[in-house]
N, C-alpha and C positions, 0 to 999 in steps of 0.2 A: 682397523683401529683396535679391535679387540686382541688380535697378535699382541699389537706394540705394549697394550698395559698388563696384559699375559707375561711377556717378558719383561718387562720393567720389575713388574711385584716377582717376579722370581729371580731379578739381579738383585733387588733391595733384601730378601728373602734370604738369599747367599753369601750377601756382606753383610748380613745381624747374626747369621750361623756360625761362621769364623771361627768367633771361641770356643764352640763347643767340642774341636776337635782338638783344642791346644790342653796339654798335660798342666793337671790343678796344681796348686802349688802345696808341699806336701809339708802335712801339720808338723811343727817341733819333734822332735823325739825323747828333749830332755822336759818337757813341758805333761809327758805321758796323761793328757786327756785332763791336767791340777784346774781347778778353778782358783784365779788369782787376782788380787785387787791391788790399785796402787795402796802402798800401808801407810798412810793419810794418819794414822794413829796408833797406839800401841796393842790394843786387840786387834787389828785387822792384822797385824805381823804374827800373831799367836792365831789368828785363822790362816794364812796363807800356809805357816809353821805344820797346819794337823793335815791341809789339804794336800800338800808338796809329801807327808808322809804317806799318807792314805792314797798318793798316787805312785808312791817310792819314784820322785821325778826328782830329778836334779835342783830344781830350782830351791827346794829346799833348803840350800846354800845363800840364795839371794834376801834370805830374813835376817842374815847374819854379816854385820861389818867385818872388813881386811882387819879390822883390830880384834876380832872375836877372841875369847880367852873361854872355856868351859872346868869348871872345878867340881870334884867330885864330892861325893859325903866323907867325913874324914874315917866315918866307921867302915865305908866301903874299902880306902885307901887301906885301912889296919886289915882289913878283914881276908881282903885279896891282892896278896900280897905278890903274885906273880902277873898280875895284872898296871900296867904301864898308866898312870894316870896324869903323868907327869907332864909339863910342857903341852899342852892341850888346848892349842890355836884352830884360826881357820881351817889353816893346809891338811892339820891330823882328825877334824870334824869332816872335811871333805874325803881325804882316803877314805876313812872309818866306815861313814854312812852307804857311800858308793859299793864299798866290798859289801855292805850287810846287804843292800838293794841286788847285788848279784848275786847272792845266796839265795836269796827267797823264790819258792820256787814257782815257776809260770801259772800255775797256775793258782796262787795264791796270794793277797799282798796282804802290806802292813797297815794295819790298825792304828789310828793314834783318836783320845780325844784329850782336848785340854779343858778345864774349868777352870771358873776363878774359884779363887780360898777366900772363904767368907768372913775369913780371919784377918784377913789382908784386904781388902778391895782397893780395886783400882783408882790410883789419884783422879780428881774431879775433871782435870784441866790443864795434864803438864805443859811447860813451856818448852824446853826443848830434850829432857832427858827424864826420864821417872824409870821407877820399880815398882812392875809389877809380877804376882805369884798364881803360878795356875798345878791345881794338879792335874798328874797329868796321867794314862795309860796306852802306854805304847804294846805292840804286838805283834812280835816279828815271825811269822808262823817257821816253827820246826827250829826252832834255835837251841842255838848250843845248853842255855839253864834249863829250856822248858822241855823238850823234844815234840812237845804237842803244842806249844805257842801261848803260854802261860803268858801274862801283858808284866813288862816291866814297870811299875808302879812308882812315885815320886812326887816330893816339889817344886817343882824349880822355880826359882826365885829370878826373874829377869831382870838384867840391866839394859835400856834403849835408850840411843840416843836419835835427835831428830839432825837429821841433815840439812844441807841449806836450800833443797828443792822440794825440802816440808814431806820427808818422806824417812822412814822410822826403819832402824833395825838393832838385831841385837847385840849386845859389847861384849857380856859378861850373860851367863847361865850358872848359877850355882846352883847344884842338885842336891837335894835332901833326900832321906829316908822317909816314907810316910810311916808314921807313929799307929796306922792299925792296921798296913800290912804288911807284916814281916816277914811272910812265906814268900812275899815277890821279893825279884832283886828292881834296882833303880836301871834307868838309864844309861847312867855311868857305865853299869856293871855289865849289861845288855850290849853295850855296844863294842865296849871296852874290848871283849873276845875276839873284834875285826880287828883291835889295832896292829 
């Protein structure tokens, strides 16, 4: 009797083990470790926005509608004048950021944080579209303006709209110069060098 439940508890033993020999299922690659939330709201899109950078993961792409449009400062446009700022959709936001992510080097990543402008603050309660403004610093170690990873500095002004599964992303990015730092370049400008 003692055989039989000897061998019972090590067949029952043997088929709970099973899985441990089967290969895990392996994490995203384009997801690089980002902490991500459905964007239920328009800061949770400006969080997903700093973590997708601070992770240089692709998903970074996912805050931003097929209709994405990004405009630069008009003093950047004057300023840098071999730099392409033109026609500045999804398709050239996705090259763009992708080549800058494959620049950076292993063992270093990119910095972002966004704030809100307390000059601006966020609507109360949008319905399904608002504007909101975050500064922001970005930080892309060893780039072309800085060579030691000076942070690209700005405003950007967002436009979001809310989809019909109540989940938020961005249309429009209008990037400003911040008025007290002038030694940084923007976003625009920062990135602009991948295109």
């Amino acid at each position: 009797m003692r055989i039989y439940f000897s061998v019972m508890a090590l067949i029952v033993l043997l088929m709970c083990s099973c899985s441990l020999f089967e290969p895990r299922v392996p994490e995203d690659p384009s997801s690089g470790g980002v902490v991500w939330v459905d964007p239920t709201s328009p800061d949770l899109v400006v969080e997903n926005m700093q973590s997708a950078l601070n992770g240089s993961s692709a998903l970074y792409m996912d805050c931003f509608a097929q209709s994405f449009v990004f405009y630069a400062d008009t003093s950047d446009i004057n300023d840098y004048l071999t730099y392409n700022f033109n026609d500045w959709d999804w398709s050239v936001e996705n090259t763009t950021v992708l080549t800058l992510y494959s620049l950076v080097p292993s063992d270093s990543t990119v910095t972002a944080e966004f704030l809100i402008d307390m000059s601006h603050p966020d609507p109360a309660a949008p319905a399904d579209s608002a504007i909101i403004y975050r500064e922001y610093s970005i930080t892309v170690p060893q780039s072309f303006h800085s060579g030691t990873g000076a942070p690209a500095v700005g405003l950007a002004e967002l436009h979001l709209v809310e989809d019909g599964e109540g989940l938020w992303s961005v249309t429009e990015w209008h990037d400003a110069r911040h008025e007290e730092a002038t030694e940084w370049v923007t976003w625009a400008v920062a990135k602009a060098f991948y295109r």
